[in-house]
Legacy VTK file of the C-alpha trace (Angstrom):
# vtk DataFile Version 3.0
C-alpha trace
ASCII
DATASET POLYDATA
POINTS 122 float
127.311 -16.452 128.825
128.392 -17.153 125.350
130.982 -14.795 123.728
128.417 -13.938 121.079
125.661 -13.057 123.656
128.562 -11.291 126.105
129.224 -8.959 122.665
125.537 -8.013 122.313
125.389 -7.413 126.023
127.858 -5.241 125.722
127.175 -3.310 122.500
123.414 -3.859 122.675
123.325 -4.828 119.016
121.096 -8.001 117.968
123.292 -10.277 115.669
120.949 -12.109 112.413
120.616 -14.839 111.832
122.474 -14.999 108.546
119.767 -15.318 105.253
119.197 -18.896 103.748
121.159 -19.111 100.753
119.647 -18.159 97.122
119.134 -21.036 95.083
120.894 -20.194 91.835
118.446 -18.816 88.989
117.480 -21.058 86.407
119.339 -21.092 83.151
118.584 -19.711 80.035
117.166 -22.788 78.470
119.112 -24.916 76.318
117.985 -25.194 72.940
115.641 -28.940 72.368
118.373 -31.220 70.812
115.469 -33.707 69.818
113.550 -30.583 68.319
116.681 -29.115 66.472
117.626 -33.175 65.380
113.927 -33.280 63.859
114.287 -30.289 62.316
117.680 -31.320 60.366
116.276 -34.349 59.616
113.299 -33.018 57.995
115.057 -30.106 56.502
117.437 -33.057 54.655
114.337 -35.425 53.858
113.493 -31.890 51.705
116.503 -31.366 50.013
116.911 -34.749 49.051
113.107 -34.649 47.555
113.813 -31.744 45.726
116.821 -33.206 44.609
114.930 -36.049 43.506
112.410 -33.712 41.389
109.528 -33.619 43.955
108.154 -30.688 44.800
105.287 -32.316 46.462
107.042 -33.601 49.501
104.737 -31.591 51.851
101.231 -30.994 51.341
100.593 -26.890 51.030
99.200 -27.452 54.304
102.244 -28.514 55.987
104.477 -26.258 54.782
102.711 -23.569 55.525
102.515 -24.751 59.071
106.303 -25.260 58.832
106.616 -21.690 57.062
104.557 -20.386 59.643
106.682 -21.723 63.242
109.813 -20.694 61.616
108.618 -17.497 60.840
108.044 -16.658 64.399
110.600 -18.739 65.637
112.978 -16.612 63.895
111.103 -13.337 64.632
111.868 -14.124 68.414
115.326 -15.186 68.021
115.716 -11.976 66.208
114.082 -10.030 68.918
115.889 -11.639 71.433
119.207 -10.551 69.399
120.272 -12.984 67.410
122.232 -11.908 64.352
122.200 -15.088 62.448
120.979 -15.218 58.971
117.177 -16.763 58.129
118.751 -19.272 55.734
121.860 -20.580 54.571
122.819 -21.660 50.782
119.436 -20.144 48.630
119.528 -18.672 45.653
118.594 -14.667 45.265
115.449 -16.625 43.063
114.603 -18.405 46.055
114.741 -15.922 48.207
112.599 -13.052 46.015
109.823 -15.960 45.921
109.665 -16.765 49.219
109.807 -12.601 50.181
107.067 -12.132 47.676
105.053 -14.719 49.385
105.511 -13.478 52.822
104.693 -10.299 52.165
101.445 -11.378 50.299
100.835 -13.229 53.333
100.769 -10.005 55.616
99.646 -7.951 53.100
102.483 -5.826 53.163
103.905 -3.784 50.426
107.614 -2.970 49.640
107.103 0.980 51.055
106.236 -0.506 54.561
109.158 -3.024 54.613
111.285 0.010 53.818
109.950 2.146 56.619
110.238 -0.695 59.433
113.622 -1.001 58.054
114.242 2.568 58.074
112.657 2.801 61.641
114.396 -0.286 63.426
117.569 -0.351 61.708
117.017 -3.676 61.017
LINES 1 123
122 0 1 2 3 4 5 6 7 8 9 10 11 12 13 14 15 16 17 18 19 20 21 22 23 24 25 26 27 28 29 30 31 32 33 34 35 36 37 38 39 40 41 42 43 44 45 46 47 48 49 50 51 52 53 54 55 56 57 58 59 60 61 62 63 64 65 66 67 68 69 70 71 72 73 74 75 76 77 78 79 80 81 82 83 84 85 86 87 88 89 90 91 92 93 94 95 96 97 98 99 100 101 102 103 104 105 106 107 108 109 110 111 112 113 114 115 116 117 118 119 120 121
């Protein structure tokens, strides 16, 4: 008799068979270098049009697709807690214009950005 079946014998315990191990849990997924390369690419094809004087460098159409995938893009990094800022060197110009926009957009008014503010501390 095998030591292992003598000690059950004995005890009258049933040994288990010992569980298959886990495989490990995926990882958070890296961000898409080729997305995020596009991205700067395109984001320096802009400045250097705008630099250039031309403000038509995407048709209203695209850049309101663009507008509209960053939006929620950042919307779920935020929500996923992310701290960083929306957008780096703007002026405060650029930044009412594009707010104003926006909140046409959702037809929102400044009192209801002040309560969510006031009610998500965000």
């Amino acid at each position: 008799m095998s030591s292992r079946k003598a000690a059950t014998a004995k005890n009258g315990t049933k040994t288990r068979a010992k569980p298959a191990p886990r495989a490990a849990a995926p990882a958070a997924a890296a961000p898409s270098t080729s997305v995020s390369a596009a991205a700067e690419q395109l984001a320096a094809d802009i400045q250097r049009a705008l630099k250039a004087g031309d403000h038509e460098v995407l048709s209203p159409e695209a850049l309101q697709k663009l507008m509209t995938a960053a939006c929620r893009l950042y919307s779920a990094q935020s929500e996923a807690g992310s701290n960083v800022p929306p957008v780096g060197e703007v002026t405060p110009t650029d930044i009412m214009v594009t707010a104003s926009g926006l909140m046409r957009a959702g037809n929102l008014a400044v009192f209801e950005l002040g309560m969510w503010q006031s009610w998500t501390g965000r």
